[in-house]
C-alpha positions in Angstrom: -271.3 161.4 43.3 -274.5 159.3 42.4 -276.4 161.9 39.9 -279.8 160.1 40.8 -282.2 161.2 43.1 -282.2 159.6 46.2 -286.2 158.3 44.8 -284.9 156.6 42.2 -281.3 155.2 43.9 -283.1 151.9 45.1 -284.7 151.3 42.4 -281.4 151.4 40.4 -279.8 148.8 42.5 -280.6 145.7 40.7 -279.5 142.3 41.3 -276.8 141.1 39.0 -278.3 140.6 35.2 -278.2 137.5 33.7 -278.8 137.0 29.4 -282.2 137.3 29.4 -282.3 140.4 31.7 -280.1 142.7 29.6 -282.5 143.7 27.3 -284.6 145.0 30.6 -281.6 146.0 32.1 -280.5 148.6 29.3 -284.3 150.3 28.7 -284.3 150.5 32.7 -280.9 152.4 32.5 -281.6 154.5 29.4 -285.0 155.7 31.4 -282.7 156.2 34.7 -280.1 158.1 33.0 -282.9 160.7 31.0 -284.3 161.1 34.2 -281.7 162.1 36.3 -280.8 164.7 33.2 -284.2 166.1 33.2 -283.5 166.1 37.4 -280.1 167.9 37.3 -280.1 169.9 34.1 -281.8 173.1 32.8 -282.0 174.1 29.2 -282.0 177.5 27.5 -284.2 179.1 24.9 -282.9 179.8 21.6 -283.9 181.9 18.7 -283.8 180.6 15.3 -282.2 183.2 13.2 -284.2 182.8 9.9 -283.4 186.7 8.7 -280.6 187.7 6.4 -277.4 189.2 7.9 -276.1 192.0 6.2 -272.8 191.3 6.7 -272.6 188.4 5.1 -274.6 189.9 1.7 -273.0 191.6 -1.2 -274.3 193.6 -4.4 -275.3 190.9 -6.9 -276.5 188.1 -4.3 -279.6 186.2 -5.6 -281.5 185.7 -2.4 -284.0 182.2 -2.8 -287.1 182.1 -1.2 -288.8 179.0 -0.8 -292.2 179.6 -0.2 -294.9 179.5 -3.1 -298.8 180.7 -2.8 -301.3 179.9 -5.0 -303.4 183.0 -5.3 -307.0 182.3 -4.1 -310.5 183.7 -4.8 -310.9 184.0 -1.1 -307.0 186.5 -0.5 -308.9 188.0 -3.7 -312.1 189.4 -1.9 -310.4 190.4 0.9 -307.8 192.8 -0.9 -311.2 194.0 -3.1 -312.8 194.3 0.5 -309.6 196.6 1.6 -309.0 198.2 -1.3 -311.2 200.9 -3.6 -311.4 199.4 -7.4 -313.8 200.1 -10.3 -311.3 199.8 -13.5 -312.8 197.0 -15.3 -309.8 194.9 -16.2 -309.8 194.0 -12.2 -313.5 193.6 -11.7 -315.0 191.9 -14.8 -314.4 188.9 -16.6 -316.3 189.6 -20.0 -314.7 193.3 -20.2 -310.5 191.5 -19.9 -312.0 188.7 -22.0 -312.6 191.5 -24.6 -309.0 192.7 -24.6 -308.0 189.2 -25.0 -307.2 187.8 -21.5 -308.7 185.0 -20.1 -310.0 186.5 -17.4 -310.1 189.7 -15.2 -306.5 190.5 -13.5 -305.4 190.3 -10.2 -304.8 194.0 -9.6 -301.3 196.1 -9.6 -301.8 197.4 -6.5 -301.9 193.5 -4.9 -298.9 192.3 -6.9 -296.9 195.2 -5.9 -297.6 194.2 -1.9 -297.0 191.0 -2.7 -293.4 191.5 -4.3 -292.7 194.2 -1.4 -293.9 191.7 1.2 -290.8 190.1 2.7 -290.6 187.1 5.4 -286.6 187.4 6.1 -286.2 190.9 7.3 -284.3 191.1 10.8 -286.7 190.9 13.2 -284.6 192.1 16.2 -284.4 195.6 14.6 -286.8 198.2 12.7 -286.7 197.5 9.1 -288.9 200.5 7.5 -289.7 200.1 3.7 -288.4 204.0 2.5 -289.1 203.5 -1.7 -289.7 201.5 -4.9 -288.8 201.8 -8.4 -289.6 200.6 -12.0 -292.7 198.6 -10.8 -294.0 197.0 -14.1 -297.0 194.4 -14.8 -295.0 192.0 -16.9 -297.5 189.1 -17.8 -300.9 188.8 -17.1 -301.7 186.9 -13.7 -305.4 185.5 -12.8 -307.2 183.3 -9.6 -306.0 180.1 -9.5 -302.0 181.2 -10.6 -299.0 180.1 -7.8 -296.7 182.6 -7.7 -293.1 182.5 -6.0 -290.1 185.4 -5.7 -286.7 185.5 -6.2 -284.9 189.0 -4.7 -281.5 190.2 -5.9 -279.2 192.8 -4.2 -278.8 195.8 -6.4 -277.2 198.0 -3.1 -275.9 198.1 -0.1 -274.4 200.7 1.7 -274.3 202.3 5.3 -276.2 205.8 5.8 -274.3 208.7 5.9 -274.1 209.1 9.6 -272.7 205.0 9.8 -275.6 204.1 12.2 -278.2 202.1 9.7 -277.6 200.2 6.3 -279.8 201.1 3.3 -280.4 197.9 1.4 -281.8 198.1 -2.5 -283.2 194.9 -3.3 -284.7 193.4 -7.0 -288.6 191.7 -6.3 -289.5 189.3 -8.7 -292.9 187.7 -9.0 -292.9 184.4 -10.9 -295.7 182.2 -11.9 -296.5 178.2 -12.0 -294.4 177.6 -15.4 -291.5 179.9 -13.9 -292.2 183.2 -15.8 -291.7 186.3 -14.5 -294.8 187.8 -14.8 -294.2 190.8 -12.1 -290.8 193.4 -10.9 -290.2 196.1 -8.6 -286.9 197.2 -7.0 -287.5 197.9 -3.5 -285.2 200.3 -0.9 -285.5 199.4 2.9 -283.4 201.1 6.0 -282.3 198.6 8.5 -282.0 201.2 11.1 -278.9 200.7 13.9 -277.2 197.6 12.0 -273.9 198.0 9.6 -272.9 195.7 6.8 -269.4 195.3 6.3 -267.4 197.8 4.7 -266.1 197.4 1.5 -265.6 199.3 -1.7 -268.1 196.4 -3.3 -270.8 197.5 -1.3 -270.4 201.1 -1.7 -270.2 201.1 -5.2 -273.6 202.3 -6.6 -274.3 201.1 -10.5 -273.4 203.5 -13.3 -276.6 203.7 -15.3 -279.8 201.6 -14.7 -281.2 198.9 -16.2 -284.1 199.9 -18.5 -287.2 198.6 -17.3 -288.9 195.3 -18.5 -291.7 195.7 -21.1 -295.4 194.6 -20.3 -297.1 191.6 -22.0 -299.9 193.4 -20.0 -299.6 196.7 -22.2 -299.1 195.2 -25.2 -302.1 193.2 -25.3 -304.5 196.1 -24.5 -303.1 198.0 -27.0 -303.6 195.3 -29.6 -306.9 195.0 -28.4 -308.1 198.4 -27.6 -310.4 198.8 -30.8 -312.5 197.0 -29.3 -313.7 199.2 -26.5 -316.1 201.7 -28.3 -316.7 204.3 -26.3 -314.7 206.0 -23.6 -316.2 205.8 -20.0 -313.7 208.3 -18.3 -315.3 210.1 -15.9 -313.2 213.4 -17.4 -310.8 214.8 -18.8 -307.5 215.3 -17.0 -305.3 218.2 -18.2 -301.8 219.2 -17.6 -301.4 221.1 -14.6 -304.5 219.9 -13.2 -304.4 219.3 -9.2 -306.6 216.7 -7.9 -308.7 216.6 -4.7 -309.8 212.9 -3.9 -312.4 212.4 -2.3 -312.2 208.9 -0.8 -310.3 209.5 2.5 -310.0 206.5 5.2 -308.2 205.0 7.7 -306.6 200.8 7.0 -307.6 199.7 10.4 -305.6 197.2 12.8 -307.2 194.0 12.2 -307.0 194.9 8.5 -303.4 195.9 8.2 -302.8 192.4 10.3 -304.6 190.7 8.5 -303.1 192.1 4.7 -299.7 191.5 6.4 -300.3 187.7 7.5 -302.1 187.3 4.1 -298.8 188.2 2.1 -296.6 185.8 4.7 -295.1 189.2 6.7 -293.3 188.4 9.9 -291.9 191.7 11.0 -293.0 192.2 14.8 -293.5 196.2 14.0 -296.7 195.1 12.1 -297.5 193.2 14.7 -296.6 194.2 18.2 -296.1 197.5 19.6 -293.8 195.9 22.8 -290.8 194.9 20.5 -289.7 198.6 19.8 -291.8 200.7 22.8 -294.1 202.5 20.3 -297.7 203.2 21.0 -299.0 201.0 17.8 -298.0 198.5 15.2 -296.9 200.4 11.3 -298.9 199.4 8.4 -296.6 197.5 5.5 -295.2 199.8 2.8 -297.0 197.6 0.3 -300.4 198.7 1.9 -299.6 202.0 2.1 -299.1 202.3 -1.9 -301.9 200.3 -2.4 -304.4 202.6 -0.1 -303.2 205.9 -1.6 -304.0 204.4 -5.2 -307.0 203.1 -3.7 -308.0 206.1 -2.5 -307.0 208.6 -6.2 -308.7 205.5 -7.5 -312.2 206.9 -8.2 -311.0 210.1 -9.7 -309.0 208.5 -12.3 -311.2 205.8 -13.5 -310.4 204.2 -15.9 -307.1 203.4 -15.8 -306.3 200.4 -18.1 -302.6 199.7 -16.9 -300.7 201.7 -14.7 -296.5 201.9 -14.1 -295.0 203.0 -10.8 -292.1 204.6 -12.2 -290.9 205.5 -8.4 -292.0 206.1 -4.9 -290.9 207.1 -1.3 -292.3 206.4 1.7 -292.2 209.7 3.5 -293.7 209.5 7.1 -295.1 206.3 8.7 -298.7 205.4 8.6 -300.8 203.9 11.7 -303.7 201.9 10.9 -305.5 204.5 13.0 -304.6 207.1 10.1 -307.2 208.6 7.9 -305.5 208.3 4.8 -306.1 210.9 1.6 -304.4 211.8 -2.1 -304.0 214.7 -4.0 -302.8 214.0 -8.0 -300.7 216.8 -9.9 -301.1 215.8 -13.6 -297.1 216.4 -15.4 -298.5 215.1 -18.9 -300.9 214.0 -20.8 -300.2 212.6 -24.6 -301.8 210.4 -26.6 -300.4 206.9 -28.3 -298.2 207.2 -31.5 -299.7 204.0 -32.9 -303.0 204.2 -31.0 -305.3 207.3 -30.8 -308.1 205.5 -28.9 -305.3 205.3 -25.6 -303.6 208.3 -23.8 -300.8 208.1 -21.8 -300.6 210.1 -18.2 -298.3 211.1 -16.2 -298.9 212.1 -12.7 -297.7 212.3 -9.1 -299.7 211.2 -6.1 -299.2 212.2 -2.7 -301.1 210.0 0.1 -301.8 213.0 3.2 -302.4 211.0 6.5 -304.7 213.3 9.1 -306.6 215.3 6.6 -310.2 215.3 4.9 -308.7 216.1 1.3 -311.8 216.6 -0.4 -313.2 219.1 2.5 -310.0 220.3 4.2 -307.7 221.6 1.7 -310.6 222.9 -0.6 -308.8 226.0 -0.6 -305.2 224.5 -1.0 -303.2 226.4 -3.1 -299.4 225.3 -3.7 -296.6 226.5 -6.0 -296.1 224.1 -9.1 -292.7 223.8 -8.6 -293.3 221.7 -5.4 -294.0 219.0 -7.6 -291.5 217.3 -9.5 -291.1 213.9 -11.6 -288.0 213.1 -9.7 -287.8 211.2 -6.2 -288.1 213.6 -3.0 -287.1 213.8 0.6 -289.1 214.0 3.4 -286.5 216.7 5.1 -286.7 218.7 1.8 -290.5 218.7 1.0 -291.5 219.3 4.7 -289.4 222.8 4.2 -290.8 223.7 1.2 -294.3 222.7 2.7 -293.5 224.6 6.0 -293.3 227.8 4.1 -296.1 227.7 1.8 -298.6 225.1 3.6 -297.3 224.5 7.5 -300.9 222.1 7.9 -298.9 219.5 5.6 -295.6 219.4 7.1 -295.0 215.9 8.6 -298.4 214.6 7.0 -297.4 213.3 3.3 -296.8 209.7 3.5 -296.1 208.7 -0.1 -294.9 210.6 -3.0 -295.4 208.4 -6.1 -294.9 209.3 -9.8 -297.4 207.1 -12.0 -297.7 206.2 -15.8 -301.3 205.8 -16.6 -302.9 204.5 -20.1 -306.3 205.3 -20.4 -309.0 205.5 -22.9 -308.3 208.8 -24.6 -312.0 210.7 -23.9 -314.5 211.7 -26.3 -317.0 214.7 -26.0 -319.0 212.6 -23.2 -319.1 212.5 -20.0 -320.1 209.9 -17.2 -320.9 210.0 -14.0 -320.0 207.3 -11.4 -323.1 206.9 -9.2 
């Protein structure tokens, strides 16, 4: 049968072509034959699968990433704008010049997101972000630096109950002339997919890998002399627990915007139809960086900071007024260095709750706190018996290595 319309049959019918015509003659049947295609035809959408498939990944695999960012003044501001800061080595050039850097850092907090923050995670299924480990400032990195990330699989394994895969992945950060200059190993849940099953995959490493050394550290300890008076606020002691006072909520157009910023594609930051919830999640990135944020002010000043680990409890709305309490493990000063002290501390980010006003009173059994990793099952039955108004409301547990300036006799007072 003729596959034109019949609108188009008599203008096919042409008289018999001689040389000269065939040129004509072909372009006139090329445009005849894509019409009656577009006439006859339909043609179905198709998704571009950009995401990684965990059943084709395997411990060891070094996943590329081929985008690169140059870190600008402007992405600056608006994490500063987000994000509570007063330690010096982040906001002041002459005070990092004095410790030998060129200028002031970009801060932890926004490295840390930006390692975390992932563009290939299945977007036809929740991926939550459930913990981090070993998070260390390598090399110092400034305004103006382009930084790029590699990721390697350190495990892979399917949940107990054989319904999700728990993927452990290596973030590294590295700068313009290919130095690694930031790491972090980063656990997510791929909830409802399975990777294949095999004993490589199960296998979990024997011991781990000690953590990298900072070029960050170093330098402020070479350099510390120069600072000649301590401006801690006060002294921490061990034992101590700490009611923060800053206490707010992200915000939607905020956690958007932080999660476009960093390149995140995920629609559960993004839009609440995908999975039928009432509102998008904020990043797991953000949510380490406002609980620091918010313990910020009663800690200043923290010269260089270590997440040794963290889990991400419960999941935060932007909508969420966001707190921290800090239990203090350890204090002790430098071998080599009496003008620094080292600190040791857990920080729990409390979504719903006024720390500073509402838990005035709190009173919980030291033993609740520990230096190793927690689960949210476990704490929220230890919380249930001794402080029900908590259960279900600590987002983050994190334990932190501070260095600070050791303190004097003085004391200052932020205004």
């Amino acid at each position: 049968p003729d596959p034109l319309p019949p609108h188009l049959r008599s203008c096919a019918r042409t008289p018999p072509a001689t040389d000269s015509m065939l040129p004509t003659r072909r372009l006139l049947g090329t445009f005849f034959r894509r019409q009656a295609r577009a006439y006859t035809s339909t043609v179905r959408g198709e998704h571009l699968e950009l995401s990684l498939k965990l059943d084709q990944a395997s411990i060891g695999d070094h996943l590329e990433n081929p985008y690169e960012v140059t870190i600008s003044s402007g992405g600056r501001g608006a994490w500063t704008g987000a994000f509570y800061s007063h330690d010096r080595l982040y906001t002041s050039d002459p005070f990092a010049q004095k410790l030998g850097f060129k200028q002031n850092l970009v801060p932890f907090s926004f490295l840390l997101h930006t390692a975390m923050a992932v563009s290939h995670a299945d977007d036809t299924r929740k991926v939550l972000d459930i913990g981090v480990e070993d998070a260390v400032y390598e090399k110092p990195v400034y305004v103006g630096d382009t930084i790029r990330k590699e990721y390697y699989i350190q495990d892979l394994r399917t949940t107990s109950d054989g319904k999700s895969t728990v993927l452990k992945v290596k973030c590294e950060l590295l700068n313009q002339h290919s130095q690694r200059v930031f790491s972090v190993s980063k656990t997510m849940l791929f909830v409802g997919t399975t990777s294949k099953s095999s004993s490589k995959d199960m296998r979990r490493p024997d011991s781990q890998p000690k953590p990298p050394s900072s070029q960050v550290l170093a330098q402020i300890k070479q350099e510390s002399d120069v600072l000649a008076r301590s401006y801690s606020l006060a002294r921490l002691n061990e034992g101590q627990l700490i009611l923060h006072s800053l206490a707010r909520p992200i915000g939607r157009s905020m956690s958007m915007v932080l999660a476009t910023l960093f390149r995140m594609t995920h629609p559960s930051l993004f839009n609440p139809k995908r999975f039928g919830t009432d509102d998008t999640i904020v990043p797991g990135g953000v949510m380490l960086a406002q609980v620091h944020a918010c313990s910020a002010r009663g800690l200043y000043e923290i010269l260089y900071e270590e997440l040794l680990h963290a889990q991400l409890l419960n999941p935060m709305m932007p909508s969420d007024v966001v707190g921290a309490i800090s239990y203090v493990h350890g204090i002790r000063p430098f071998e080599d260095n009496p003008d620094l002290e080292e600190v040791t501390l857990q920080t729990w980010g409390i979504k719903g709750v006024d720390v500073a006003h509402e838990l005035k009173d709190l009173e919980l059994p030291v033993d609740i706190f520990s230096t190793e990793p927690v689960r949210r099952a476990e704490l929220d039955a230890k919380l249930s018996e001794v402080y029900p108004d908590l259960e279900g409301q600590v987002i983050s547990n994190h334990l932190r290595r501070l260095v600070r300036q050791s303190p004097r006799g003085e004391t200052m007072f932020l205004l």
